[in-house]
PAMAR-527780 format. One line per 5 residues: number of its first residue (from 0); their letters; for each residue x, y, z of C-alpha. Coordinates in steps of 0.1 Angstrom, whole numbers. Layout:
! residues N
NUM	A	X/Y/Z ~ ... $
This chain:
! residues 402
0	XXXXX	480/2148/854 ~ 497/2144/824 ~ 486/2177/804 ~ 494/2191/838 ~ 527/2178/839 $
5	XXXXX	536/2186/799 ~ 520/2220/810 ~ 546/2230/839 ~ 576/2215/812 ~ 566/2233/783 $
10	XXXXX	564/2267/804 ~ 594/2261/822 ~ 613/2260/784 ~ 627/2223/792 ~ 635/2211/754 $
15	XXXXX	639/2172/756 ~ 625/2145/784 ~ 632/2111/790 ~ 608/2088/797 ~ 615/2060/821 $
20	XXXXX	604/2040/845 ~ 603/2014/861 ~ 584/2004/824 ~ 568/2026/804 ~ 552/2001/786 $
25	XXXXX	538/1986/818 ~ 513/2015/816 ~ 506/2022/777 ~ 474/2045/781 ~ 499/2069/804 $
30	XXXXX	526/2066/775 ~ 508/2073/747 ~ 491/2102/766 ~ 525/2117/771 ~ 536/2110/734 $
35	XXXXX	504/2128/723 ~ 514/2160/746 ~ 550/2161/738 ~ 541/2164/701 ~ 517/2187/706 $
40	XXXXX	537/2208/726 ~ 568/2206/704 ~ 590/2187/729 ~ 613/2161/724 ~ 614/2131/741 $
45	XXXXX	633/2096/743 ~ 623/2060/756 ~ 641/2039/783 ~ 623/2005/780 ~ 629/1964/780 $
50	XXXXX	607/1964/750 ~ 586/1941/774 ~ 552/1939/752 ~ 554/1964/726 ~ 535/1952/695 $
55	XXXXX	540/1965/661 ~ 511/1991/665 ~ 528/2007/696 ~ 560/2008/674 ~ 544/2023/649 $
60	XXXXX	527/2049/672 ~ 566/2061/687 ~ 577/2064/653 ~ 544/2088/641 ~ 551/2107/676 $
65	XXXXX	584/2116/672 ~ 600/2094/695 ~ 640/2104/689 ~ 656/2070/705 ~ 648/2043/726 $
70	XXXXX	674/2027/751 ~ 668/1993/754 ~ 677/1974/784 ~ 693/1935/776 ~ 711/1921/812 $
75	XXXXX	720/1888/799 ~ 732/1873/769 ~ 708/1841/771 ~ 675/1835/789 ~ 688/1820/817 $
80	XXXXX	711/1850/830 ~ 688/1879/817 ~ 655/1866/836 ~ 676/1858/867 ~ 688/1889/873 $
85	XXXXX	651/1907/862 ~ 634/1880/882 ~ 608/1875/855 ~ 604/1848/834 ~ 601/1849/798 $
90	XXXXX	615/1890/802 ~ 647/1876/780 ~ 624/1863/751 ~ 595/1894/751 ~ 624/1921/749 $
95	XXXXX	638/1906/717 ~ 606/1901/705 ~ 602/1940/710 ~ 639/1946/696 ~ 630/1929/662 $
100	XXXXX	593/1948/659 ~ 610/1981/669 ~ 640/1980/643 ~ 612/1980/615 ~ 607/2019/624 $
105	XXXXX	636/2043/616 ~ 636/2052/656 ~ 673/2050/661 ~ 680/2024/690 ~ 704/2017/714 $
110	XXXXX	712/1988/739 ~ 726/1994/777 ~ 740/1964/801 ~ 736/1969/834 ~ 768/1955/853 $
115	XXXXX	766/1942/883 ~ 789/1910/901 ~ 759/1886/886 ~ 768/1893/850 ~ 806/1912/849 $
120	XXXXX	817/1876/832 ~ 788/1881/804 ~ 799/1911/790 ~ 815/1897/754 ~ 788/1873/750 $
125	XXXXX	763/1898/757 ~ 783/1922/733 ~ 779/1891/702 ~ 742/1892/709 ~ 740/1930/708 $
130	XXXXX	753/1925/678 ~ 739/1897/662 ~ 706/1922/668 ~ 721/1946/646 ~ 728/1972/670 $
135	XXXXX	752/2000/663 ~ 755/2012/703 ~ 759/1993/728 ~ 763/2009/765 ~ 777/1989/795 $
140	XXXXX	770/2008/831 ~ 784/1996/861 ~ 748/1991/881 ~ 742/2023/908 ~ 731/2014/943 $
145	XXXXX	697/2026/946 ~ 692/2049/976 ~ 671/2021/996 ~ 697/1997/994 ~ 706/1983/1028 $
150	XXXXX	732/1961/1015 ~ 748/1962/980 ~ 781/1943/989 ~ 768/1917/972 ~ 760/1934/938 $
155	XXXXX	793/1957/935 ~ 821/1956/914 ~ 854/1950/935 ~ 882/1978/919 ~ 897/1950/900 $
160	XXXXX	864/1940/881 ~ 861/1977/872 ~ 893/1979/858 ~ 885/1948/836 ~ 855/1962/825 $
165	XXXXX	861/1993/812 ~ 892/1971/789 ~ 862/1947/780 ~ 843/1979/769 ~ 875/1992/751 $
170	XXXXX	878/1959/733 ~ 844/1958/724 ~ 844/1989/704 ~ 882/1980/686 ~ 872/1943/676 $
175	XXXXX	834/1945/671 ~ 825/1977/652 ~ 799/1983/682 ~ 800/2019/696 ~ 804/2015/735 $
180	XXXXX	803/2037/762 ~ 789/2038/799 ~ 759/2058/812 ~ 770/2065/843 ~ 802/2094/854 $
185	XXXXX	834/2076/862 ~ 860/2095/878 ~ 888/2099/859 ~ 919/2091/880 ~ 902/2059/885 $
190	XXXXX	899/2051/845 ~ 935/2063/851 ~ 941/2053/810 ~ 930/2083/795 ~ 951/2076/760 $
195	XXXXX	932/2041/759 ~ 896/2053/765 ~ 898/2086/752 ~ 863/2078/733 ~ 847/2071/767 $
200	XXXXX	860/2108/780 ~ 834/2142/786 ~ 806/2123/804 ~ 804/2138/835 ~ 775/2145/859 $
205	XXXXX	749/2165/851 ~ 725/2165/878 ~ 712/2198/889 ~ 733/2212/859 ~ 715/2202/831 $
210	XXXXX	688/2176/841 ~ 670/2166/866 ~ 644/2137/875 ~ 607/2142/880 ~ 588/2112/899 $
215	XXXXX	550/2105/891 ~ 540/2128/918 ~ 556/2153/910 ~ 589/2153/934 ~ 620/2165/919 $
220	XXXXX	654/2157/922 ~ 689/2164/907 ~ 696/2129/896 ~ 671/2094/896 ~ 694/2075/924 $
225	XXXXX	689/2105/946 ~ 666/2101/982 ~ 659/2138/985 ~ 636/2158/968 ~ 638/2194/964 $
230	XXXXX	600/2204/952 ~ 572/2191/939 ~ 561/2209/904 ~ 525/2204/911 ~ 527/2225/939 $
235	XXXXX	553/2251/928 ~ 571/2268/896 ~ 602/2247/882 ~ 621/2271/883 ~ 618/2271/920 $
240	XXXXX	628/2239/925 ~ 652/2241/903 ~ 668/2270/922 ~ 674/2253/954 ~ 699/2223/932 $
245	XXXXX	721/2249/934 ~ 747/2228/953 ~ 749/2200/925 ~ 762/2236/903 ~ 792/2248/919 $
250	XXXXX	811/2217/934 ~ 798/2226/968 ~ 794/2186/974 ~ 827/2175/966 ~ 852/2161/990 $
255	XXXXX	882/2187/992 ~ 904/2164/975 ~ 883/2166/946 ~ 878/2202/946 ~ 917/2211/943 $
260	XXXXX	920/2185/917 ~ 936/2200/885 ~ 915/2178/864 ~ 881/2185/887 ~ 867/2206/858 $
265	XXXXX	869/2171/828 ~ 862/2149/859 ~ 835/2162/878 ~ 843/2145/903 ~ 828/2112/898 $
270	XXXXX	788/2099/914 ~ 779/2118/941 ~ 757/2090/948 ~ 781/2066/948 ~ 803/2082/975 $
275	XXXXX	766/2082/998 ~ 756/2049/992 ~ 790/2030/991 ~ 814/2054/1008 ~ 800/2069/1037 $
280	XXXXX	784/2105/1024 ~ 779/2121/998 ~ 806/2144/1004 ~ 833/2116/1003 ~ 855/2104/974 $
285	XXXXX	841/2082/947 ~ 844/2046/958 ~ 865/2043/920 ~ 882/2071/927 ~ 923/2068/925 $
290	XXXXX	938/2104/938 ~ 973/2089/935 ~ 965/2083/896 ~ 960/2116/891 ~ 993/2130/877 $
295	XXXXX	997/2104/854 ~ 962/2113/843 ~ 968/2147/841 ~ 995/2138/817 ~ 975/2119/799 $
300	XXXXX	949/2146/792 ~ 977/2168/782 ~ 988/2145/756 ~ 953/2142/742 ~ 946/2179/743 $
305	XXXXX	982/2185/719 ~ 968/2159/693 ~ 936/2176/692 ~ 953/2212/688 ~ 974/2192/661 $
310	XXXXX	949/2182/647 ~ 935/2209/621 ~ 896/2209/611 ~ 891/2222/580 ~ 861/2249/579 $
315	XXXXX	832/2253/553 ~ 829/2281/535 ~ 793/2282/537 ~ 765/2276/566 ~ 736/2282/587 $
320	XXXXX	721/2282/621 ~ 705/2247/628 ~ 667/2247/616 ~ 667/2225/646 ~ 685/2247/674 $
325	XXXXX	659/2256/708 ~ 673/2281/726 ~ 667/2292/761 ~ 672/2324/781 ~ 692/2326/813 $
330	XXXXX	705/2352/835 ~ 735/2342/829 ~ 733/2338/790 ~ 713/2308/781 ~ 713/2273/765 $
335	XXXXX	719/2254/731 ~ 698/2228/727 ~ 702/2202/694 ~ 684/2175/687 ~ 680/2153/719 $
340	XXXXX	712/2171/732 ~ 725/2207/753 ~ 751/2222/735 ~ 765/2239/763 ~ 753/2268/786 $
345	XXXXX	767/2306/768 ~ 774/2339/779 ~ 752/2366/771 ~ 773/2379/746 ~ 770/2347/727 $
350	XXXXX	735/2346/733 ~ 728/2379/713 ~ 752/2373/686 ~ 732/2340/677 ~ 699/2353/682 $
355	XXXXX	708/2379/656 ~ 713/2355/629 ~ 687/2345/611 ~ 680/2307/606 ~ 666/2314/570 $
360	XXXXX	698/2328/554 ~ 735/2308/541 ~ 761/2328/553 ~ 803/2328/544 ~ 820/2317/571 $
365	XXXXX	844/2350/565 ~ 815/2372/569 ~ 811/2350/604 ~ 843/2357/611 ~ 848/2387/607 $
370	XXXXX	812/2394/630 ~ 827/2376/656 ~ 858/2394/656 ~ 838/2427/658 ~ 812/2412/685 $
375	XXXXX	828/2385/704 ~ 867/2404/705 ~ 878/2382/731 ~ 868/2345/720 ~ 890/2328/702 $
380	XXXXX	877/2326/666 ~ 886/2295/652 ~ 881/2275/689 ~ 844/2291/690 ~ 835/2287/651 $
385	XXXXX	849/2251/655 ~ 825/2243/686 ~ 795/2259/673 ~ 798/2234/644 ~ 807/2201/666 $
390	XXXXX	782/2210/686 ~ 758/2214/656 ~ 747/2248/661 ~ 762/2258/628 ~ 755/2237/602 $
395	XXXXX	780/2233/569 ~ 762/2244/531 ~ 778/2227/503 ~ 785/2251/477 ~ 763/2231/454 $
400	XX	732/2244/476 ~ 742/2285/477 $
């Protein structure tokens, strides 16, 4: 099942997978099986886990596999709240045990909270911990209600204990040092403080767009929260299944309110999910959601989109197309993918001029320049040469290495 599964991914051209769970530990013989195929196949691959029983031999196995990150989960800041909420005892204790054998690797690590109304008052002494553990990362998600939920009431965050999170998560990040940020798509009239969080902006959602979630037998959907499946891909192509996510692409299950929003396309939206399971249907508004905020957020993005014009990145003279860069054919142009990450969906036009570059050679950026003037005519140069190097699909050559 598992070379069958690799099998159908590596065929389909998907670059990076994530492996979660459940645990993935809870079944190491399954794990390592997949570790062995992903490197064998020349996929990439991350680890959500709790750590719960990794010994130094299987942290020593991720790191000789390739393993490019783990997300580690950490609910509590003490024993007490941490195994209350996972309902096993001891689960605080084994996961720092794991934290402290896995940080003797070079696998870069990060930790994600969990937020629920059983720990929204734990969130800076979790934070301490996190960093006590010598985390750089720390991610705090306001907890999703699964699709077989029959009552969440209990569990969700009331507006007002959203809003003080996401200043707890700001806080975090000014006073600590620690890199924060959410897992989850917020929408943004609800953050309504653009100016404030602008370091938590361009998540948005990406099922059906970019990713998708593949169950152990095989059913597919758009996102992990989701309760229909599209397909199966051991009974059909992924492509095919992907086909029929269509409606996650273009909007189509938006509320109107949403879909005449001016700031729809930074947005997204918000969790489709969330609107189902806590708002009615999945074509209602985001239960966070603020319409009447959205003006002052709009102005807010305006401001941030002037400083950034302002502000003037200096090109190199010298680079190269990223050793690393996968790329994949579409029909309507294809995708960038870096490291663990898509760096964006392109026209066809910017397909071919990249794919005419070759990966071995330094070029001046002038000589770039002036190809994309003679190719690309109506891009703007400067905002496309500054992208492709954000987005690490140009690399910068020090002069020192011509």
């Amino acid at each position: 099942m598992v070379d069958q599964t690799l099998d159908k991914l590596a065929e389909a051209k998907i670059f990076h997978l994530v492996i979660t769970g459940g645990e993935p530990l809870a079944n190491k013989p399954v794990l390592f099986s997949f570790l062995k195929g992903v490197e064998a196949r020349k996929l990439t691959c991350g680890i959500n886990s709790t750590l719960s029983g990794l010994t130094k031999s299987d942290a020593e196995y991720f790191q000789e596999s390739g393993v490019m990150n783990v997300l580690i989960s950490i609910l509590g800041s003490d024993e007490k709240k941490h195994d209350a909420i996972t309902q096993s005892r001891g689960s605080f204790s084994r996961t720092i045990d794991g934290i402290k054998i896995l940080k003797n690797t070079n696998i870069p690590i990060s930790a994600n909270m969990v937020v629920s109304a059983l720990n929204i008052d734990d969130i800076i002494p979790t934070s301490i911990l996190v960093k006590s553990l010598g985390f750089k990362k720390f991610f705090i998600t306001r907890a999703a209600c699964p699709s077989n939920c029959i009552d969440f009431n209990e569990l969700r965050l009331t507006r007002e204990q959203f809003t003080g999170y996401l200043k707890e998560l700001h806080a975090i990040q000014e006073r600590m040092g620690l890199r924060t940020g959410f897992l989850e798509c917020y929408p943004l009239c609800g953050m309504k403080e653009l100016l404030r969080y602008s370091s938590f902006l361009g998540r948005k959602c990406l099922a059906g767009i970019t990713s998708m979630t593949i169950g152990p037998t095989g059913e597919a959907r758009p996102c992990s929260h989701l309760d229909k499946v599209y397909g199966n891909i051991f009974k059909e192509n992924i492509r095919e299944v992907w086909s029929r996510m269509t409606e996650w692409r273009h909007q189509s299950l938006l509320p109107d309110i949403c879909k005449s929003c001016r700031i729809v396309n930074y947005c997204g939206g918000g969790c489709r999910m969330e609107a189902k399971t806590l708002g009615g249907g999945i074509n209602e508004i985001d239960p966070f959601a603020e319409p009447a905020n959205v003006e002052y957020a709009t102005e807010q993005l305006a401001i941030l989109h002037r400083r950034k014009l302002a502000k003037k990145d200096e090109l190199p003279k010298f680079c190269r197309i990223n050793p690393s860069l996968r790329v994949r054919n579409e029909s309507f142009g294809g995708v960038f993918f870096v490291g663990d990450k898509s760096s964006g969906l392109v026209e066809s036009p910017v397909m071919d001029f990249v794919g005419r570059l070759d990966k071995r050679q330094i070029y001046e950026v002038d000589f770039l320049t002036a190809e994309i003037n003679r190719s690309l005519s109506s891009v703007n140069i400067t905002k496309f040469l500054n992208r492709m190097f954000k987005e690490k699909i140009f690399v910068a050559i020090s002069g020192d290495h011509v």
